[in-house]
C-alpha positions in Angstrom: 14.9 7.4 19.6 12.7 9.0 16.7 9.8 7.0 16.1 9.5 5.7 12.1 6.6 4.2 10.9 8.3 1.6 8.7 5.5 0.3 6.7 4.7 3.6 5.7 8.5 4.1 4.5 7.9 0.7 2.4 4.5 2.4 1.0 6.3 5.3 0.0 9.0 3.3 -1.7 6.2 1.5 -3.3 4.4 3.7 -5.2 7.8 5.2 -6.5 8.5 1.9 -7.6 4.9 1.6 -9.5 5.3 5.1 -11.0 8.0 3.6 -13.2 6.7 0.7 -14.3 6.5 0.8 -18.4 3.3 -0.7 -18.4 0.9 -1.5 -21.8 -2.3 -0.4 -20.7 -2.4 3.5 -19.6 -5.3 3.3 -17.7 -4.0 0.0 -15.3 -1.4 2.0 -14.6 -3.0 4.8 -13.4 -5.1 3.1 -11.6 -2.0 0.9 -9.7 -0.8 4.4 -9.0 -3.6 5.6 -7.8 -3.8 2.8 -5.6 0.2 2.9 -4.5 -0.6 6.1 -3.5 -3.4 5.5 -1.8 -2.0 2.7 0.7 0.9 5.9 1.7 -2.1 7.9 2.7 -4.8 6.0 4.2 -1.2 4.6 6.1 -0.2 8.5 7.1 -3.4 9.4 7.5 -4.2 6.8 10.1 -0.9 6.5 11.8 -2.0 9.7 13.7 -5.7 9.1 14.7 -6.1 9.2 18.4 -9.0 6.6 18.5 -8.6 2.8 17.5 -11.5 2.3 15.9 -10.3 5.7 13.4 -7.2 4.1 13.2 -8.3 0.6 12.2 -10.8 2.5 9.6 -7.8 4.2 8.0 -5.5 1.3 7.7 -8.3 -1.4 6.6 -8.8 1.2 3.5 -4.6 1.1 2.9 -5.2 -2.6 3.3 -8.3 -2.5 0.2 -6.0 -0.4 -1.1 -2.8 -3.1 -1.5 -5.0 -5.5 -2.6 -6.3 -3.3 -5.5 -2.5 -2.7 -6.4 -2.1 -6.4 -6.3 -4.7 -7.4 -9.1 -3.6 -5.1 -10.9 -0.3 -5.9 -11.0 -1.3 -9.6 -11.7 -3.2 -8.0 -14.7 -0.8 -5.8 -16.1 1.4 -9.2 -15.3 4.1 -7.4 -13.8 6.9 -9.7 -13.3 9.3 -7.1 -11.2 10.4 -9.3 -7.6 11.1 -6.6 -5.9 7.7 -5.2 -6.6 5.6 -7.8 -6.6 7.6 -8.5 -2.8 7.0 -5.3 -1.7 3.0 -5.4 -2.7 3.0 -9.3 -0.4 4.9 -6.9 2.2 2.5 -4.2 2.2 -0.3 -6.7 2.4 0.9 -8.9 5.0 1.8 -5.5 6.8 -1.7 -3.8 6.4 -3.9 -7.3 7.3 -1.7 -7.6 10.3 -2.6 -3.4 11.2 -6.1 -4.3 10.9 -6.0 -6.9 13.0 -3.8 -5.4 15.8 -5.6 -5.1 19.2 -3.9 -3.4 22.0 
């Protein structure tokens, strides 16, 4: 079985998501897409750290990083369900990452 990283997938699909939005404010939206694309990073980016304590580093920024995507999204009042879902997805997904112990 090949392994997936599934929130990572869901990150991915997320930023695609905010890259369409037709928002009013230019510079919210590029900063919600910087952020989307952030979270897929910090996400890839940790996903193959050998140490925990890199690993944890990397995926508490990707969990900053939803939350920065999520007041923006409240300012820019998005009303999209299946992105505002997928940003309360990513967010319950990265705070439970950051608080995984093995």
């Amino acid at each position: 079985m090949a392994y997936e990283f599934r929130v990572l997938k869901q990150a991915i699909r997320f930023h695609r998501l905010v890259r369409m939005l037709r928002l009013a404010d230019r510079k919210l939206k590029d900063q919600l897409v910087r952020a989307a694309e952030s979270v897929a990073l910090q996400l890839s980016e940790g996903d193959r750290r050998s140490s925990q304590q890199d690993r944890l580093c990397f995926f508490n920024r990707a969990h900053t990083s939803v939350k920065e995507a999520q007041t923006a999204l409240v300012l820019s009042e998005v009303k999209d369900p299946v992105v505002i879902d997928l940003a309360d997805y990513l967010g319950a997904a990265t705070y439970r990452l950051t608080h995984w112990r093995a």
